[in-house]
N, C-alpha and C positions, 0 to 999 in steps of 0.2 A: 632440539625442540621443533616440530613443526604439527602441523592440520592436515586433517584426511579430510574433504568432502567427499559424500558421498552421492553419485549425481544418480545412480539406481533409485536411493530412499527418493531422491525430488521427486522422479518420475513417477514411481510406487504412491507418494505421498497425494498427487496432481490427480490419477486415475480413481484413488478410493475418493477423495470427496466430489470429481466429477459422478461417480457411476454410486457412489452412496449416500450423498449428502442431499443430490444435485436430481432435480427431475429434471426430462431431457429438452427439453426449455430454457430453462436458465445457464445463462453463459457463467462461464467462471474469468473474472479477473484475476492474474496472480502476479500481486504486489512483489518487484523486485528493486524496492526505493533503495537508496543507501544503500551500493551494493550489495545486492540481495540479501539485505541485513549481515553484511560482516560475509557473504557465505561465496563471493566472489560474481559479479553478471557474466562475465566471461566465461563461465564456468556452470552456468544453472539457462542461460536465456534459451538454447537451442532445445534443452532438454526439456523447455516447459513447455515451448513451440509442438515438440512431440508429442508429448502428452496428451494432448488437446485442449489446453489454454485457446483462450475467445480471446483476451487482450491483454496486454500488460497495463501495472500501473507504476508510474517514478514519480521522484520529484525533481532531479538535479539534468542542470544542461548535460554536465559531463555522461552522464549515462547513457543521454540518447546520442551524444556522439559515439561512445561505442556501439551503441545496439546499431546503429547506422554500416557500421562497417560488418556489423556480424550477419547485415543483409536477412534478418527477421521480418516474417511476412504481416503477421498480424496487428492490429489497429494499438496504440500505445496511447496511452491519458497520463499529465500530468494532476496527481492528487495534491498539490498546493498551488497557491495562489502565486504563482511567479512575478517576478518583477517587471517592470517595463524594461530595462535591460535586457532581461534573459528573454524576453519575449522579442523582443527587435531582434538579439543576436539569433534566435534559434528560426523566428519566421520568415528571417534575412536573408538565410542562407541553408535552404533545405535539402543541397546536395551533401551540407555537412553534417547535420544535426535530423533527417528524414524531417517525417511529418509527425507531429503528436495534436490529439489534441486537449485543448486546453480547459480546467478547469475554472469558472468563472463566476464570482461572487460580488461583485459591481459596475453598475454603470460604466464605469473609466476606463474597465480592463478592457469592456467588450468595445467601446469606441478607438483603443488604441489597436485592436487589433484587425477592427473593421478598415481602417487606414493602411495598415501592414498588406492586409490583405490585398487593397484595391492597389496598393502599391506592384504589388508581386502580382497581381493580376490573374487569384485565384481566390478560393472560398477556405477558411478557416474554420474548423469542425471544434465546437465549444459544446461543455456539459455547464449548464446552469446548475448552481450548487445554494440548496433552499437552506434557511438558518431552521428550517420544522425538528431537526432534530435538539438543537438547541444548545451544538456546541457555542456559537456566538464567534466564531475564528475565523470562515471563509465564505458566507452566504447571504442571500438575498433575508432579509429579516420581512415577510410579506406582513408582519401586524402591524408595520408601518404604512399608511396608504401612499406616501407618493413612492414607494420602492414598486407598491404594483403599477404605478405609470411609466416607471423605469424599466420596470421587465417589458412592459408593452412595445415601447419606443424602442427596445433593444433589436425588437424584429425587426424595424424598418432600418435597420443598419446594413451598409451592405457589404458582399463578402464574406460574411460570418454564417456558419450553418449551425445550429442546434442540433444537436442530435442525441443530447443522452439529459434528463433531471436527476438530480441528486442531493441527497444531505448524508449526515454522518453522526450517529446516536453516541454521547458520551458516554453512557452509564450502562451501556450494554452487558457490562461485566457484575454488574449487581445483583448480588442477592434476591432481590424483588425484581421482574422485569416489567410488570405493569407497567412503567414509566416510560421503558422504550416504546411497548406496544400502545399507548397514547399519542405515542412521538410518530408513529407508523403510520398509525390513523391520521392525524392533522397534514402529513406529508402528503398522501393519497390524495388530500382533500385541495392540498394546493396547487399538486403537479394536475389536477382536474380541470384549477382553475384556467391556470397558463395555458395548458392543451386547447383547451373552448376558446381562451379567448384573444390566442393567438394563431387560432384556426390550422392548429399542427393536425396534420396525421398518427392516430397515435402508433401504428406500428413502425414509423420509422423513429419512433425516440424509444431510447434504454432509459426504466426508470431502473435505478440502481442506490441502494442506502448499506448494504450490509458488509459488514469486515466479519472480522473472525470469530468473534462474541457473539455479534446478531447472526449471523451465520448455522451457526451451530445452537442457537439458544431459540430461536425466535424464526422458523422455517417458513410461516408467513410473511415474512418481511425479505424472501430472495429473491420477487419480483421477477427483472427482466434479467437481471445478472449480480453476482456477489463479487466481494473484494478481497480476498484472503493473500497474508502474505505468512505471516509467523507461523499459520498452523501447517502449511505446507512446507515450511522449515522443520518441522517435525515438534514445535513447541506445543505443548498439553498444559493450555494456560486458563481451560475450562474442562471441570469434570465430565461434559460430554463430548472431550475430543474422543475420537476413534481409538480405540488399543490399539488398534495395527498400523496408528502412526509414529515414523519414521524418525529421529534425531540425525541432521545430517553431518554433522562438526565431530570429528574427535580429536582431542587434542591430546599429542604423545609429547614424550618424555625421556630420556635414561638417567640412570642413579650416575651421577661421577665417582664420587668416593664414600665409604664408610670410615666413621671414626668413633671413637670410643669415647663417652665420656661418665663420670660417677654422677651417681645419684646427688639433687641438691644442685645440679650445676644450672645457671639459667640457661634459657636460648633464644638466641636475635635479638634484632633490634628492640630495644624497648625493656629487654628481660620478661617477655612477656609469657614464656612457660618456667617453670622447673621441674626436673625431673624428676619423676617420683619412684627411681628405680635405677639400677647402673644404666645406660642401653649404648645400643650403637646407634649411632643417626645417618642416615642418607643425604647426602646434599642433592636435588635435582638442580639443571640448571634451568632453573622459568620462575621466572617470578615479572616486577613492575616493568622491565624493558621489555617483556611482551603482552603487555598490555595487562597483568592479572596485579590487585593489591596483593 
């Protein structure tokens, strides 16, 4: 029993949504969290680097200790909210773990990393991540007013650079999208706000909200760059993924033995078929010790 990746489809997969999905403005993030969803990073990082990937996204230290040795050029974000832990260990020591930067949903994360920073005696590159889409899991909630005196304060921190705003729409997979595209408009309205009244330059920040759903659903909302990671795996998990994308997983098999048995006989655990005819049955060997119920 083992898996084929197939690192062509990545590549295949990377080029149709850059050159079809994608107007020539908008970066493509391509989401390789949890080892590239089951599909191996060792195995997909360099290939998406080709392609023409703008940046990755992870969430686990251990990733960016590999992607460090695989000496990948392009900017890397973590898409969760890290711990102070992983945040010391990883900005502690960035000949082992590179650079990434960080995404950031309150006041505490951005002051411990302000200190990290002036520690190491360099600038730490953060995406401010807005609650406007209205998961409620990683982001600034601005309909609260002292959170907008905390984003204000956050700039006078020092060491820490802003460079990308952000949120992440639930419900993008809905039936009705109105909802997201409400959720689009109030984001606009806020990343407007911070920009003014934190006296950024708007071209040096990525405004960025769209994964795979908003991506493909919602082409108003790819702004300065999108996040895709499963549809580039080849998953068609919305009726408007592209036909000519790619499944990269196959999973093989051999029969071991064939056996005989009559009709009326049960089979497995549980007796949970009978047979409704003499037949012969195939044992494969795959089942729960490789992961499948």
């Amino acid at each position: 029993t083992y898996i084929v990746i197939d690192q062509r489809a990545f590549y295949d997969n990377i080029r149709l949504v850059k050159t079809e999905l994608l107007s020539r403005s908008t970066k493509l993030m391509v989401v390789i969290k949890s080892d590239a969803y089951g599909h191996g990073l060792e195995m997909l990082g360099n290939v998406a680097e080709i392609a023409g990937a703008d940046y990755f996204g992870i969430t686990e230290n251990h990733s960016l200790e590999i992607m460090n040795k695989m000496n990948l050029s392009i900017p890397i974000v973590r898409l969760r909210l890290a711990s102070n832990n992983e945040l010391l260990t990883v900005h502690s020591n960035p000949d082992v773990y590179g650079e990434v930067e960080e995404m950031v949903g309150n006041i505490q994360m951005a002051e411990l990393l302000s200190e990290i920073g002036e520690e190491q005696g360099r600038n730490i590159k953060i995406h401010l991540n807005l609650n406007a889409g209205g998961m409620s899991r990683n982001g600034f909630d601005m309909d609260v007013s002292e959170i907008k005196n905390q984003l204000l304060s956050l700039f006078r921190l020092k060491n820490i650079q802003v460079v990308g705003i952000m949120t992440h729409f639930p419900n993008a997979d809905a039936i009705d999208i109105d909802e997201t595209r409400s959720a689009l408009a109030v984001f606009k309205e806020q990343a407007d706000w911070v920009i003014e009244n934190a006296n950024l330059t708007r071209r040096n920040i990525l405004l960025h909200v769209a994964n795979t759903s908003t991506t493909l659903r919602l082409p108003e909302a790819h702004l300065d760059m999108v996040r895709v990671g499963s549809l580039v795996c080849g998953e068609k998990l919305e009726k408007e993924s592209p036909d000519a994308l790619q499944q990269l997983m196959s999973v093989y098999s051999k029969v071991g033995q064939i056996n005989f048995y009559p009709k009326g006989s049960s089979v497995g655990y549980g007796s949970n078929y009978t047979l409704q005819r003499d037949s012969y049955l195939a044992n494969i060997p795959i089942g729960k010790v490789d992961g499948l119920p």
